[in-house]
C-alpha positions as CSV (number, residue, x, y, z in Angstrom):
1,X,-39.1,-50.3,347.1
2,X,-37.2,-47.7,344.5
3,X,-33.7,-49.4,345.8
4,X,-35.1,-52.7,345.0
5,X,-36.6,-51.5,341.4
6,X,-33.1,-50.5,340.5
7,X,-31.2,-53.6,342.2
8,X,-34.0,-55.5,339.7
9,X,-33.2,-53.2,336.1
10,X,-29.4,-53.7,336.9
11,X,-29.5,-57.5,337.1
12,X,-31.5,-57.7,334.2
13,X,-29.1,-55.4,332.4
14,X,-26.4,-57.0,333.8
15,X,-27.8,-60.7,332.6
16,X,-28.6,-59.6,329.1
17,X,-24.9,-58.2,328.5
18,X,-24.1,-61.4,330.4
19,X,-26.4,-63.0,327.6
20,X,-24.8,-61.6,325.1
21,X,-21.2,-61.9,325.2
22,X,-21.9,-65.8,326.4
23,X,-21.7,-67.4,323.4
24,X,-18.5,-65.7,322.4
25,X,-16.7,-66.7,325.6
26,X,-17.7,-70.3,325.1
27,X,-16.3,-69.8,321.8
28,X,-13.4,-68.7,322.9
29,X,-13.0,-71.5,326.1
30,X,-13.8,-74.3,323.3
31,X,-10.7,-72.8,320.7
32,X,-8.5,-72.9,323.8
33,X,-9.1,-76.7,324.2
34,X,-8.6,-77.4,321.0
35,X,-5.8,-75.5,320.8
36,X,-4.7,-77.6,323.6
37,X,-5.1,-80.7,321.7
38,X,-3.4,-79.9,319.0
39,X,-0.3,-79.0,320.3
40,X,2.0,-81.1,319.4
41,X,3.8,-82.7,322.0
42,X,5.2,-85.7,320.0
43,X,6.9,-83.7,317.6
44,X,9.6,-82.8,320.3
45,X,10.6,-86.3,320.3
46,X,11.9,-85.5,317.2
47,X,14.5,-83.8,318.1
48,X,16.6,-86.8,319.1
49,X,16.6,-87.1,323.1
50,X,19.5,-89.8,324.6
51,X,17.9,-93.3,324.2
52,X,19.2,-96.5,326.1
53,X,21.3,-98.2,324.2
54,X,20.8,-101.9,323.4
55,X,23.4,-102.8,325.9
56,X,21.4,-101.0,328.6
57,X,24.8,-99.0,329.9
58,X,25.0,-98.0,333.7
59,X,21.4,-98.8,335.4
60,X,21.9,-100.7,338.8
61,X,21.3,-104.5,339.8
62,X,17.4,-104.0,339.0
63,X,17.0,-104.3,335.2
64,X,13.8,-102.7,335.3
65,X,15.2,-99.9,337.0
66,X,16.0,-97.1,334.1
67,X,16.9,-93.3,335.0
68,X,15.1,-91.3,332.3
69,X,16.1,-87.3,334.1
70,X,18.7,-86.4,334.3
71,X,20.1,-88.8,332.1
72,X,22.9,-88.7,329.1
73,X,23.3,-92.2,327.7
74,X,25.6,-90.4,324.4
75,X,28.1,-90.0,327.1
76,X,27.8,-85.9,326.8
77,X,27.5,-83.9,330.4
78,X,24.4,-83.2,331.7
79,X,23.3,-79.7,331.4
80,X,20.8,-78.2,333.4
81,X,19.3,-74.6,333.8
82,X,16.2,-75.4,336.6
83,X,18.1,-74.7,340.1
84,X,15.2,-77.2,341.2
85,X,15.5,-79.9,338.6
86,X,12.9,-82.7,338.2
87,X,13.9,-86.5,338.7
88,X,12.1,-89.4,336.6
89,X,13.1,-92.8,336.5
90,X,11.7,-96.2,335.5
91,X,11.2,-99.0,338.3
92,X,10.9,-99.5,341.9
93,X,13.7,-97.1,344.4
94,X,13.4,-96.5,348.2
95,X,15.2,-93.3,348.2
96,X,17.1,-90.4,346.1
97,X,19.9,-87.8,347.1
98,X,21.4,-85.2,345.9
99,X,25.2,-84.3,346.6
100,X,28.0,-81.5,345.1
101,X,29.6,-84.0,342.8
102,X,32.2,-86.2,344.1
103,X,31.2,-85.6,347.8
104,X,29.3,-86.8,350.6
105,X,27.4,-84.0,352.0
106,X,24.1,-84.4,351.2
107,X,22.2,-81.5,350.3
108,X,18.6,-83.3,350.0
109,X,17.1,-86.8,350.6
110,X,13.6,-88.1,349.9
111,X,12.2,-91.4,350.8
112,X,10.3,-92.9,347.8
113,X,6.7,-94.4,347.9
114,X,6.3,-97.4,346.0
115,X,5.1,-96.8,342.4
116,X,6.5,-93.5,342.1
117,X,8.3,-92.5,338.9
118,X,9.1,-88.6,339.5
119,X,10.1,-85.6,341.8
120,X,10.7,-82.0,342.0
121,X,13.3,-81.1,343.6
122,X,13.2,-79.8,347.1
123,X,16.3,-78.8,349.0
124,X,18.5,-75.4,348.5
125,X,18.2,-73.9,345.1
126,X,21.3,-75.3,343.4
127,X,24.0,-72.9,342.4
128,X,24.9,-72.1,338.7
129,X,28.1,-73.7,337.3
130,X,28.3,-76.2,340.2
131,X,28.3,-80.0,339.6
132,X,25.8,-82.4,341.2
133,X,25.1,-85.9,342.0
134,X,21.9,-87.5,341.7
135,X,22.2,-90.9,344.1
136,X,20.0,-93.6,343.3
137,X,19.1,-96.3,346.1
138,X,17.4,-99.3,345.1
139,X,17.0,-100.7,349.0
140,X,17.3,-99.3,352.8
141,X,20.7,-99.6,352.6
142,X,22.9,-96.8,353.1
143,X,24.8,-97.8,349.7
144,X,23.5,-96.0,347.0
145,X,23.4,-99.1,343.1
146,X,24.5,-95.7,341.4
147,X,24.3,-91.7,340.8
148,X,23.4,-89.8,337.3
149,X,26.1,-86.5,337.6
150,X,24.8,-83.3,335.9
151,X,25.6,-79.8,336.2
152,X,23.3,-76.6,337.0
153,X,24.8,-74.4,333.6
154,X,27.0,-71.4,334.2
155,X,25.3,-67.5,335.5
156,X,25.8,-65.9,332.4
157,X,24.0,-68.8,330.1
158,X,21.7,-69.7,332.8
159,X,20.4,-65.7,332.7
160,X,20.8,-65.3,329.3
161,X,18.2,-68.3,328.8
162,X,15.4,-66.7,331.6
163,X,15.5,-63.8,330.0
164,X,15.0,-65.4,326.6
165,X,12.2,-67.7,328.5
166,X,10.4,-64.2,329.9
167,X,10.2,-62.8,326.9
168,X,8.4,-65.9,325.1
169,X,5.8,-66.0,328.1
170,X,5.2,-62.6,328.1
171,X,4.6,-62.3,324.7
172,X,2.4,-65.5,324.6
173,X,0.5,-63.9,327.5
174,X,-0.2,-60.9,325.5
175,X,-1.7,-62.8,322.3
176,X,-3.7,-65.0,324.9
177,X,-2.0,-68.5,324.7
178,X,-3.0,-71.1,327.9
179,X,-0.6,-72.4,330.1
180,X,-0.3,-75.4,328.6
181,X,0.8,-73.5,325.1
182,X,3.1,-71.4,327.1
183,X,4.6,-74.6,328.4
184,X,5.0,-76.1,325.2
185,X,7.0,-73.4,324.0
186,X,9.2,-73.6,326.6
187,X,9.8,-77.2,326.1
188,X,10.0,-76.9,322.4
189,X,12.5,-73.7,323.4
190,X,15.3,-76.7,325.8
191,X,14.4,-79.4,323.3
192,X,16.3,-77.2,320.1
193,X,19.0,-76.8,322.9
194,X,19.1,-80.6,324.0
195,X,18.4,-79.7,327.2
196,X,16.2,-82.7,328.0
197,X,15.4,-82.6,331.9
198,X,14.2,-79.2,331.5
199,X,12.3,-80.4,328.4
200,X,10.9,-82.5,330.5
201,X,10.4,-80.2,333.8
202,X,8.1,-77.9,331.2
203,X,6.0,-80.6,330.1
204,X,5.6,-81.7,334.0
205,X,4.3,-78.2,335.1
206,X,1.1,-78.2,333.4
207,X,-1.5,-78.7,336.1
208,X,-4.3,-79.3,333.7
209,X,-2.8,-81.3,331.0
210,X,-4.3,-81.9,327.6
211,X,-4.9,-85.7,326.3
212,X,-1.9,-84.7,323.8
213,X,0.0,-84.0,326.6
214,X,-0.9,-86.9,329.0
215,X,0.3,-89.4,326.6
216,X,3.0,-87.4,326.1
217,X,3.9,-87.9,329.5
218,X,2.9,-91.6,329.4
219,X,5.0,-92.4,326.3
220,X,8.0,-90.8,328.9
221,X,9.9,-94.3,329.4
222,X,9.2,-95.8,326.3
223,X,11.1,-92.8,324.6
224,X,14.2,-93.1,326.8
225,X,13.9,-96.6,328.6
226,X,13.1,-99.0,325.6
């Protein structure tokens, strides 16, 4: 009977304290969604990524079909620092490789469902400095319509960046920011650099994504497609 007197006064303490500090952590979830929202996720476009040109350039035999990451359509090489880079593209493919550049070893091949636009990476981490091919195949044939070539950036600028990335999360982490802010940084961090598919890769992370960052993701092919 004393044991369950005390288990009683301790739940009751514990639910006023509970009571108590309530409406400060709702205060504190709602500011983190609208700190969410307002992030602003459009504002990287700004910072010029490639757009198709009016000519279209390289796409394949399917003019629907648009490659939107990795992708350069200025002409510049394709630099990225993710060892497990993320692929996006516009239109209907049956499968994707990826090879060292220029050869046909085959480090990673993935059969594509119909209606999907993107994929993570998924085969050995890829090797800084090294160049790759991204293989694009519009039909079960064994002859890939074309390939995107990009490169994984050297050690010392690839480690140079993560430790520059670290810092920013960890000091995000300390004032409190959500994963999604923490992203954002990261993206806004590539998109000063012009490193789009990692840009991109950042915004993809985000398991819980605002609505700013939805039609962020949404507005994807009409940024680099149209």
């Amino acid at each position: 009977m004393k044991t369950h007197k005390i288990l009683t006064i301790c739940w009751l303490s514990f639910s006023l304290i509970f009571c108590q500090f309530l409406p400060q952590l709702l205060e504190q979830s709602a500011r983190a969604e609208t700190e969410r929202q307002k992030l602003p996720w459009d504002k990287l476009y700004e910072k010029e990524p490639p757009r198709r040109e009016e000519t279209g350039g390289s796409r394949g035999s399917n003019v629907e079909l648009c490659t939107i990451s990795p992708e350069s359509l200025s002409g510049e090489a394709i630099r990225i620092w993710s060892d497990r880079p993320l692929f996006i593209w516009q239109g209907n493919i049956s499968k994707i490789e990826v090879r060292k550049r220029r050869s046909t070893q085959v480090l990673w091949s993935e059969k594509i469902a119909n209606n999907r636009n993107s994929i993570v990476y998924n085969g050995p981490l890829l090797q800084p400095g090294e160049n790759y091919d991204w293989a694009i195949f519009e039909d079960v044939s064994n002859i890939p319509s074309f390939q995107v070539s990009f490169q994984v950036i050297p050690s010392n600028e690839r480690d140079r960046i993560t430790v520059d990335l670290n810092k920013l999360e960890t000091q995000l982490q300390q004032e409190g920011a959500t994963p999604e802010k923490i992203a954002y940084a990261k993206a806004n961090y590539f998109a000063e650099r012009q490193m789009w598919p990692d840009v991109l890769r950042s915004a993809y992370e985000v398991k819980n994504p605002s609505e700013t960052l939805t039609k962020f993701i949404q507005n994807i092919p009409k940024q680099f497609c149209e």
